[in-house]
N, CA, C and O atoms as a Maestro MAE file, in Angstrom:
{
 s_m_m2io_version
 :::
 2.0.0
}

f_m_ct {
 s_m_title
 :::
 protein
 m_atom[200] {
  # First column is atom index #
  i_m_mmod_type
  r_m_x_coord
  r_m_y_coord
  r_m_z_coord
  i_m_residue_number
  s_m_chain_name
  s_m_pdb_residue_name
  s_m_pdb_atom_name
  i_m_atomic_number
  :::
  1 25 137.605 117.377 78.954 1 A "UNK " " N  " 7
  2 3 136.834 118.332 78.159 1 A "UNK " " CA " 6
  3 2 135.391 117.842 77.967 1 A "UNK " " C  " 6
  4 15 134.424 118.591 78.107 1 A "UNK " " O  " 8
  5 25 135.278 116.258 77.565 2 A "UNK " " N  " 7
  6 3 133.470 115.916 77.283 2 A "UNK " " CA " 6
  7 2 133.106 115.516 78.602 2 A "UNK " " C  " 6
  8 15 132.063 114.870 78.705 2 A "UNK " " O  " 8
  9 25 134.247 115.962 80.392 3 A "UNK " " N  " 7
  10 3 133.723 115.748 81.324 3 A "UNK " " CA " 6
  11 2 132.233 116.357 81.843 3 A "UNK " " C  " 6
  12 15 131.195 115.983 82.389 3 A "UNK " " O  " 8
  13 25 132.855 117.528 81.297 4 A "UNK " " N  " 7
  14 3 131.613 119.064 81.571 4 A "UNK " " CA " 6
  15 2 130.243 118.580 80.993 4 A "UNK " " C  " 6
  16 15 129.220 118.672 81.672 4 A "UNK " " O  " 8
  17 25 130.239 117.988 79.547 5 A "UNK " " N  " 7
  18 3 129.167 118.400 79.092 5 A "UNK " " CA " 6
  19 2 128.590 117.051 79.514 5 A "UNK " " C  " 6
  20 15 127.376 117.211 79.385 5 A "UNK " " O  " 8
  21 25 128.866 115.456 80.074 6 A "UNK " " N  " 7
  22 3 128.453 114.152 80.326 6 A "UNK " " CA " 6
  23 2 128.107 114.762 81.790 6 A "UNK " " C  " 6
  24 15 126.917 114.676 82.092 6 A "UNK " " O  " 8
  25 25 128.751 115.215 82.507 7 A "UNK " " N  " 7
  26 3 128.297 115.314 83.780 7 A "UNK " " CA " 6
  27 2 127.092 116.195 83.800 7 A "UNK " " C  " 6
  28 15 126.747 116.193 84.981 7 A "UNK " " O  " 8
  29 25 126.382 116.842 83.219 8 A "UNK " " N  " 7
  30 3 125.068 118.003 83.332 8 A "UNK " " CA " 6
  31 2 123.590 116.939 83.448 8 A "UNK " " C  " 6
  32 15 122.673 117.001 84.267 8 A "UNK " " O  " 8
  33 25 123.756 116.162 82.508 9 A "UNK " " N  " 7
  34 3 122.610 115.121 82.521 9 A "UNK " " CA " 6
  35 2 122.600 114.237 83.787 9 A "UNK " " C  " 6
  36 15 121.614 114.249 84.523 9 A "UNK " " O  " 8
  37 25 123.699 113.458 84.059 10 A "UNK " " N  " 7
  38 3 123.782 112.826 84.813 10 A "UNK " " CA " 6
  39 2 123.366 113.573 86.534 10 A "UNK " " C  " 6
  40 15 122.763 113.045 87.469 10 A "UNK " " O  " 8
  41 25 123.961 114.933 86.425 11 A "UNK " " N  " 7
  42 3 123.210 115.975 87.784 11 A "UNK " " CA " 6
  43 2 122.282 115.630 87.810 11 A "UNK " " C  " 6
  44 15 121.850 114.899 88.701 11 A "UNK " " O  " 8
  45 25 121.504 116.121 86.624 12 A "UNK " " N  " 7
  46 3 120.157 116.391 86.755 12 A "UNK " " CA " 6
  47 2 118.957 115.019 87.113 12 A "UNK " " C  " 6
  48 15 117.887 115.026 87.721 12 A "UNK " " O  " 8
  49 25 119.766 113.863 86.382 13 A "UNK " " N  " 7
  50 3 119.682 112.683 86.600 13 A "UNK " " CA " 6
  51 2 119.174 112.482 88.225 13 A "UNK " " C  " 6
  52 15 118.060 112.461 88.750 13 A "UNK " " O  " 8
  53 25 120.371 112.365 88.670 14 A "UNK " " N  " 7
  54 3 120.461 112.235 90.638 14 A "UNK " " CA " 6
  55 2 119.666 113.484 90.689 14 A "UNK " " C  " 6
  56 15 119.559 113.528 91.915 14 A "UNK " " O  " 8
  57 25 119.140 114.349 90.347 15 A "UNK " " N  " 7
  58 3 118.441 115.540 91.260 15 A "UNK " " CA " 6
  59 2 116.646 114.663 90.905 15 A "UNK " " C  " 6
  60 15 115.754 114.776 91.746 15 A "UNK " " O  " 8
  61 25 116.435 113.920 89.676 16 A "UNK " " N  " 7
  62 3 115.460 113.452 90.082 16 A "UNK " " CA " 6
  63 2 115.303 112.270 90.529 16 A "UNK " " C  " 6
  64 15 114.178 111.904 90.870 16 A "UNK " " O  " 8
  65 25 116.133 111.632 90.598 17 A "UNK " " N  " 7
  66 3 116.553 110.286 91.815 17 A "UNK " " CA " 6
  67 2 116.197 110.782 93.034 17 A "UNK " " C  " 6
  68 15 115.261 110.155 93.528 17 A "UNK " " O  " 8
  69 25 116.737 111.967 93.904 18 A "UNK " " N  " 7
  70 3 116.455 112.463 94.870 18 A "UNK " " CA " 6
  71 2 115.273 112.721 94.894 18 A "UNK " " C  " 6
  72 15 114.787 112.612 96.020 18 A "UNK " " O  " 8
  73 25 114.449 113.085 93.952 19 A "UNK " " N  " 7
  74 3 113.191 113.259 94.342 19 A "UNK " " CA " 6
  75 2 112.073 112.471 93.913 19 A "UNK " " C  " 6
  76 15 110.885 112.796 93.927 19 A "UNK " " O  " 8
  77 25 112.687 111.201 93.462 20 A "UNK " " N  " 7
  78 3 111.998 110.299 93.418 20 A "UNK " " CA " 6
  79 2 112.163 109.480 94.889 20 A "UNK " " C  " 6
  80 15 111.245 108.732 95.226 20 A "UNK " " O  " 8
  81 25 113.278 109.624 95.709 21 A "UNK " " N  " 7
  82 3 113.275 108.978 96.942 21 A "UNK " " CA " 6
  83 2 112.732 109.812 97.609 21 A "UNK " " C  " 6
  84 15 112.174 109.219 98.531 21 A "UNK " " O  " 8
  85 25 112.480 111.440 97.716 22 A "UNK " " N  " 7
  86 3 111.875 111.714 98.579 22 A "UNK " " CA " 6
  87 2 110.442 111.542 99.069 22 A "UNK " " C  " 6
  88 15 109.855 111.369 100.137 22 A "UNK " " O  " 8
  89 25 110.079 111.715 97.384 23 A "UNK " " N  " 7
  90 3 108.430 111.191 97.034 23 A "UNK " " CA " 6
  91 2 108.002 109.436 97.885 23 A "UNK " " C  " 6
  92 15 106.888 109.106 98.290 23 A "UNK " " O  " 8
  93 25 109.136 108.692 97.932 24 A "UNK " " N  " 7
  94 3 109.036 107.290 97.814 24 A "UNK " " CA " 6
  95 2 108.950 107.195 99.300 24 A "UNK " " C  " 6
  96 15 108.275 106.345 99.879 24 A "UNK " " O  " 8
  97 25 109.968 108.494 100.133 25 A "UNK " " N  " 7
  98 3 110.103 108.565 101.765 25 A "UNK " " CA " 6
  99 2 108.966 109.106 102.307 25 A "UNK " " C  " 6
  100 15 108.483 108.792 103.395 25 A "UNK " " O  " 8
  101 25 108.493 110.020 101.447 26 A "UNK " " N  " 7
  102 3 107.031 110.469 102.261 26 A "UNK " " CA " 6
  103 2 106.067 109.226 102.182 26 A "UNK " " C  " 6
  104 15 105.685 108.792 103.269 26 A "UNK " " O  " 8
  105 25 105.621 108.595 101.040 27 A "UNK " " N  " 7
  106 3 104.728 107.479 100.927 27 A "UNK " " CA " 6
  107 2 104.800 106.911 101.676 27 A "UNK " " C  " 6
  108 15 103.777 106.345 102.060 27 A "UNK " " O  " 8
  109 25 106.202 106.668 102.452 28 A "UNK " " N  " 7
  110 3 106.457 105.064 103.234 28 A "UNK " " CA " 6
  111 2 106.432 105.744 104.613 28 A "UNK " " C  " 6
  112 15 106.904 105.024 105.493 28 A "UNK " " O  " 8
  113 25 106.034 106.859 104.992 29 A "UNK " " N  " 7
  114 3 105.958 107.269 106.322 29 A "UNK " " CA " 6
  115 2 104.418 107.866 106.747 29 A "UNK " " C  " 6
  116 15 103.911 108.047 107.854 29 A "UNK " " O  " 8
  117 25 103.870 108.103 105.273 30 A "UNK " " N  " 7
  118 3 102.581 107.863 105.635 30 A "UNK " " CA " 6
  119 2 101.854 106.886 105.337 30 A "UNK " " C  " 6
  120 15 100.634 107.020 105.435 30 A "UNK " " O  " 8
  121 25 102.274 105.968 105.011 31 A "UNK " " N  " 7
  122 3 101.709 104.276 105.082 31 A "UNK " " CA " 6
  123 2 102.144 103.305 105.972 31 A "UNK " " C  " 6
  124 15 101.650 102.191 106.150 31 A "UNK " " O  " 8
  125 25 103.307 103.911 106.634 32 A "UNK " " N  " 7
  126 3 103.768 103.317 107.783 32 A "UNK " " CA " 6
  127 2 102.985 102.175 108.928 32 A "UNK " " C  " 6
  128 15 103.408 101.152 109.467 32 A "UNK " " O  " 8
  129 25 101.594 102.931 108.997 33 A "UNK " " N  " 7
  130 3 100.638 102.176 110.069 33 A "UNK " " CA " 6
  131 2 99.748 101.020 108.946 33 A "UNK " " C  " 6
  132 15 99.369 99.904 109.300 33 A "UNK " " O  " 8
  133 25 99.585 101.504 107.811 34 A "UNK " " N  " 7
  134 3 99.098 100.879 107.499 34 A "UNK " " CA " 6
  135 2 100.162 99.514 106.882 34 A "UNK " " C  " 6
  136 15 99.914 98.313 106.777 34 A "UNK " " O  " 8
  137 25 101.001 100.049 106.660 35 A "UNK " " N  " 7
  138 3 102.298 98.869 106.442 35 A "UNK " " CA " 6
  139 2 102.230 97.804 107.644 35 A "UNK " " C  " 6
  140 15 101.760 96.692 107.403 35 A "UNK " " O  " 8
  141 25 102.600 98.058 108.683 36 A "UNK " " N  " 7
  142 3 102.851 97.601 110.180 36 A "UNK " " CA " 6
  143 2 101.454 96.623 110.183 36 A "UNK " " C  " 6
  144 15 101.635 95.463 110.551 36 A "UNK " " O  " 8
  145 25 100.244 96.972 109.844 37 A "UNK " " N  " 7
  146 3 98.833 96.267 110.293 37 A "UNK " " CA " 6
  147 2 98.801 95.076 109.297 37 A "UNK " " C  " 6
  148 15 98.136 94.081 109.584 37 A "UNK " " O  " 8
  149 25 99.519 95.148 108.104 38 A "UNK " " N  " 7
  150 3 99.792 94.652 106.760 38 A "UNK " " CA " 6
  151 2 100.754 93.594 107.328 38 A "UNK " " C  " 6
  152 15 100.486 92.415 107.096 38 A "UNK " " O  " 8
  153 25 101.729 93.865 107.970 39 A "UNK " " N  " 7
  154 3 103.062 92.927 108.247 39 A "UNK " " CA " 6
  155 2 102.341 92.222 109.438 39 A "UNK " " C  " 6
  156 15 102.732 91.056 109.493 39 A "UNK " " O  " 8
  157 25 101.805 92.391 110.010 40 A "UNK " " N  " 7
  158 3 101.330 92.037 111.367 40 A "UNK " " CA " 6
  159 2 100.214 91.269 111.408 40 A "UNK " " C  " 6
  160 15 100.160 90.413 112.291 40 A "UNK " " O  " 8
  161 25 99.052 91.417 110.431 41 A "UNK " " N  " 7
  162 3 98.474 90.634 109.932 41 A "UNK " " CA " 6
  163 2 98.980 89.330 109.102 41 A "UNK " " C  " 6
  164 15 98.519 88.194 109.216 41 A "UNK " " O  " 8
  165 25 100.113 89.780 108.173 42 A "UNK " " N  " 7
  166 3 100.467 88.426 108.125 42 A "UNK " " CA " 6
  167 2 101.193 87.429 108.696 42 A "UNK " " C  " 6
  168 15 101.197 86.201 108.609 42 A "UNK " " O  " 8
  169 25 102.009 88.515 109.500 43 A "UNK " " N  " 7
  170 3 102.851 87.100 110.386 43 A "UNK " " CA " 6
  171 2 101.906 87.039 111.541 43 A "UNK " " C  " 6
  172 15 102.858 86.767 112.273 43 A "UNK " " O  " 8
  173 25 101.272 87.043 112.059 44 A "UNK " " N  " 7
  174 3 100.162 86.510 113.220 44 A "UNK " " CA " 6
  175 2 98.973 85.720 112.435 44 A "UNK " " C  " 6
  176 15 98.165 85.206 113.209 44 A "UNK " " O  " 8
  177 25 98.723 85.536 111.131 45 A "UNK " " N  " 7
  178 3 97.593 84.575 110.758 45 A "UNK " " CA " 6
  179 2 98.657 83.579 110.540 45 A "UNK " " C  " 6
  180 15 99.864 83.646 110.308 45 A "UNK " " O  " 8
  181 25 97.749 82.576 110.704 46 A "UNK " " N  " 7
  182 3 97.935 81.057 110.462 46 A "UNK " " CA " 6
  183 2 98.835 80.909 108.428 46 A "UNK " " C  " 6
  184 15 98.445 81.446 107.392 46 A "UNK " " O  " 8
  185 25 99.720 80.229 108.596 47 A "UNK " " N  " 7
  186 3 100.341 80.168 107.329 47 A "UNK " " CA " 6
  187 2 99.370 79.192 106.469 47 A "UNK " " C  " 6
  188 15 98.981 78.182 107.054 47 A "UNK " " O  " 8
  189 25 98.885 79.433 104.947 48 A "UNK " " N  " 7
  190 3 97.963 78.731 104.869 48 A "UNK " " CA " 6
  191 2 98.615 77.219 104.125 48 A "UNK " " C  " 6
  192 15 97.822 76.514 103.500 48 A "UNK " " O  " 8
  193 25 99.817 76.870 104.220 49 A "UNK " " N  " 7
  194 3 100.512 75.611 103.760 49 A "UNK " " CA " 6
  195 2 100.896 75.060 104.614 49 A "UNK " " C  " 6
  196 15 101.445 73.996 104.327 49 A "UNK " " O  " 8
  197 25 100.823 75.520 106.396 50 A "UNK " " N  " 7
  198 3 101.177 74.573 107.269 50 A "UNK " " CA " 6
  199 2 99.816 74.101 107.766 50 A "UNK " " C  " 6
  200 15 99.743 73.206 108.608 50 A "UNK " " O  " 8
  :::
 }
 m_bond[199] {
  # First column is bond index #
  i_m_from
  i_m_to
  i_m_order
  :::
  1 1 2 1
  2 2 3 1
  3 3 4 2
  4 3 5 1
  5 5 6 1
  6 6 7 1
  7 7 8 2
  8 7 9 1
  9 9 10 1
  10 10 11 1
  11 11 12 2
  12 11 13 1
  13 13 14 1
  14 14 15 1
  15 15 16 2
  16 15 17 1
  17 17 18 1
  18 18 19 1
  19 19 20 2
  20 19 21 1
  21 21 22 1
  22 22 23 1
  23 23 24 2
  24 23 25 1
  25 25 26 1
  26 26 27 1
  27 27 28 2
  28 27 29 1
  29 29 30 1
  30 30 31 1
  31 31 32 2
  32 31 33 1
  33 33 34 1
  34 34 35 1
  35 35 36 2
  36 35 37 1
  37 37 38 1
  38 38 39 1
  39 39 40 2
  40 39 41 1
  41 41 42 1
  42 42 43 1
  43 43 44 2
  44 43 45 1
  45 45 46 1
  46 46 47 1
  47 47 48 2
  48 47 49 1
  49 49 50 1
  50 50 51 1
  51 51 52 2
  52 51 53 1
  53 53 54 1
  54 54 55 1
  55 55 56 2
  56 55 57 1
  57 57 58 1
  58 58 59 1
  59 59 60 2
  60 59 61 1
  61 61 62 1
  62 62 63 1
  63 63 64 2
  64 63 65 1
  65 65 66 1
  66 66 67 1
  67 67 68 2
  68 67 69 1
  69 69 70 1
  70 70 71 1
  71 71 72 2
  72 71 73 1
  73 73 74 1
  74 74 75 1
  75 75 76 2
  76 75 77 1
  77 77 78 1
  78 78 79 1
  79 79 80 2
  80 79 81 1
  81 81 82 1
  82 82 83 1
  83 83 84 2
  84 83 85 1
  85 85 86 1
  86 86 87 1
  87 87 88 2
  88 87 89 1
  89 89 90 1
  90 90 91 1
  91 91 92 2
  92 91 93 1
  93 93 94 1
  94 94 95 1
  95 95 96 2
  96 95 97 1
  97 97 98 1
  98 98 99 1
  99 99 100 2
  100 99 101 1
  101 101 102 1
  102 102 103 1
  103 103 104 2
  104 103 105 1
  105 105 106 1
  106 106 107 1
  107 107 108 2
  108 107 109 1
  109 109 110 1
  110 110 111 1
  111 111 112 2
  112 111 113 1
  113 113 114 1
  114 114 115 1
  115 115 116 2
  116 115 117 1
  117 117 118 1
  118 118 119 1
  119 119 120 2
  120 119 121 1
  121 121 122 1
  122 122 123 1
  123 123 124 2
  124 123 125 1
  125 125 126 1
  126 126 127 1
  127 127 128 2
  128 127 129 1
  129 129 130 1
  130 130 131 1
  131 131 132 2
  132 131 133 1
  133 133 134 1
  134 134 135 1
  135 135 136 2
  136 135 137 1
  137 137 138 1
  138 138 139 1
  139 139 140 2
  140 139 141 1
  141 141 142 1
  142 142 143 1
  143 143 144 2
  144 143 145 1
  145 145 146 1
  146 146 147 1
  147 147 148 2
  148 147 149 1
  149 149 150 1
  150 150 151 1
  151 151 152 2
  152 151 153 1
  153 153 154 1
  154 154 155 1
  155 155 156 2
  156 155 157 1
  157 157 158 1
  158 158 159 1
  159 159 160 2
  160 159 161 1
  161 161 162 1
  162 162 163 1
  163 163 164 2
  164 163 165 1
  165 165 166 1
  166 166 167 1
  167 167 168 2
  168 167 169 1
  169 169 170 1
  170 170 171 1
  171 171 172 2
  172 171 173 1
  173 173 174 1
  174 174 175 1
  175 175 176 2
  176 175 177 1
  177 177 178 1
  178 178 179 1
  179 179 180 2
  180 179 181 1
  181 181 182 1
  182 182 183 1
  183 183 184 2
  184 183 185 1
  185 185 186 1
  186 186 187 1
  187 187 188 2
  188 187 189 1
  189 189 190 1
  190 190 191 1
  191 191 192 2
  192 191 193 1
  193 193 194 1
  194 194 195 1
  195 195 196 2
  196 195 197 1
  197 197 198 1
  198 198 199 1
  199 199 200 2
  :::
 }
}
């Protein structure tokens, strides 16, 4: 019986989870290149403790 009324929040909950990952999936696919130049820059410079 308090299944109905606990489960409405919690929907709505995951519906903005979902669109907090979608928001989070677009960011990371349009930063993608700039991610990659970011990762790539650091593993190709010199480590500065060796």
């Amino acid at each position: 019986m308090c299944a109905h009324v606990i489960h409405r929040p919690v929907h709505s909950l995951w519906g903005q989870v979902k669109k907090l990952q979608a928001a989070i999936h677009k960011a990371l696919r349009g930063d993608s290149k700039l991610f990659c130049l970011t990762l790539n820059h650091l593993l190709c410079s010199p480590w500065p403790f060796s």
